[in-house]
Each structure stands twice: as structure tokens, then as C-alpha cells.
C-alpha positions as CSV (number, residue, x, y, z in Angstrom):
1,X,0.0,0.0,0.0
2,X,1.5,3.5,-1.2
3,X,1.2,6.2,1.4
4,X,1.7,9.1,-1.6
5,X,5.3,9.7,0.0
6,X,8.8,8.8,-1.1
7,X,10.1,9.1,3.0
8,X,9.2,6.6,5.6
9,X,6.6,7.4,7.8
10,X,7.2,7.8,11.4
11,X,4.3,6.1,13.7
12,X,3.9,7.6,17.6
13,X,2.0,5.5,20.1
14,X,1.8,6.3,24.1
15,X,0.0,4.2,26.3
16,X,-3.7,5.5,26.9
17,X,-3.2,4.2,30.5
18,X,0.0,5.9,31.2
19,X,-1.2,9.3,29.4
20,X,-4.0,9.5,31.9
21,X,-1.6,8.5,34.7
22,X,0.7,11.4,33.5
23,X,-1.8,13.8,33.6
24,X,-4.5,13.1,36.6
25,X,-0.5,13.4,38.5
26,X,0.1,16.8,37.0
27,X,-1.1,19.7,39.3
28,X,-1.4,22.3,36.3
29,X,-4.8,20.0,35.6
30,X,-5.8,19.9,39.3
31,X,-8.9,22.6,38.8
32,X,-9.2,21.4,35.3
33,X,-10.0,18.2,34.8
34,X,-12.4,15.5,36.3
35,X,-10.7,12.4,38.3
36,X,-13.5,10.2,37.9
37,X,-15.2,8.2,34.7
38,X,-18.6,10.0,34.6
39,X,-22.1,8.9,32.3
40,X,-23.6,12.4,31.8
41,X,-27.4,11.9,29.8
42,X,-29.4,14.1,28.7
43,X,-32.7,15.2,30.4
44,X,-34.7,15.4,27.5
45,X,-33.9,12.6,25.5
46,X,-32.3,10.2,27.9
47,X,-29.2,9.7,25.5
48,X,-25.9,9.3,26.8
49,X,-23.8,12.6,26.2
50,X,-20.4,12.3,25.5
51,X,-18.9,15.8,26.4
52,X,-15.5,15.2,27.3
53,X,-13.0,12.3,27.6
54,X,-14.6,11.2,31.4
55,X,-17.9,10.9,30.1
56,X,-17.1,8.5,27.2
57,X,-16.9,4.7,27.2
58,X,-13.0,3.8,27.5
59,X,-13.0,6.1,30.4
60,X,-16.0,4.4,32.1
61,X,-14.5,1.3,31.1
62,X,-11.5,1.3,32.8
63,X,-12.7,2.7,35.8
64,X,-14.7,-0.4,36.1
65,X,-11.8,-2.4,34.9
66,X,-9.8,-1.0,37.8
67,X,-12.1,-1.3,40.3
68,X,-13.2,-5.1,39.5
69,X,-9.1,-5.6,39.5
């Protein structure tokens, strides 16, 4: 498979888990960020609302992961 390019490509991969560690450790987000996995729905409708990275599903997931652990 051609990527259009005649240089390699150069691939980056972190670690979702040790992102989040990373960051949740970092004081600059203390005020900033939420420190728990969150489902927010709406009132109306009922539907899940996915408003930021705490309130979506690999969040949720691994802080049930974790917990089960």
C-alpha cells in the first residue's frame, strides 16, 4: 500500500493508561479536569452525552476495569 510519499513514515503510540496517569499526576490540571469516569445523559432525550473524555466509554470502562481488579 502506497502512502503518496517517497520518506518513511514515522508512527507515535503512548500508552492510553499511562497518558492518563501522566496527567491526573500533573497539578497544572488539578482545577481542570475531572478524576473520575462519569455517564452524563441528557434530560430530554435520555441519551448518553459524551462531552468530554470522562464521560465516554474507555473512560467508564476502565474505571470499572480497575475497580473489579
Amino acid at each position: 500500500m502506497s502512502h503518496g510519499s517517497q520518506k518513511p513514515l514515522k508512527f507515535w503510540f503512548r500508552d492510553p493508561q499511562e497518558v492518563l496517569k501522566v496527567q491526573l499526576s500533573n497539578r497544572d490540571f488539578a482545577n481542570e479536569m475531572d478524576f473520575a469516569a462519569k455517564k452524563v445523559f441528557d434530560a430530554k432525550t435520555k441519551q448518553h452525552r459524551y462531552q468530554d473524555f470522562m464521560s465516554g466509554e474507555w473512560a467508564w470502562e476502565q474505571s470499572v476495569r480497575c475497580h473489579s481488579i
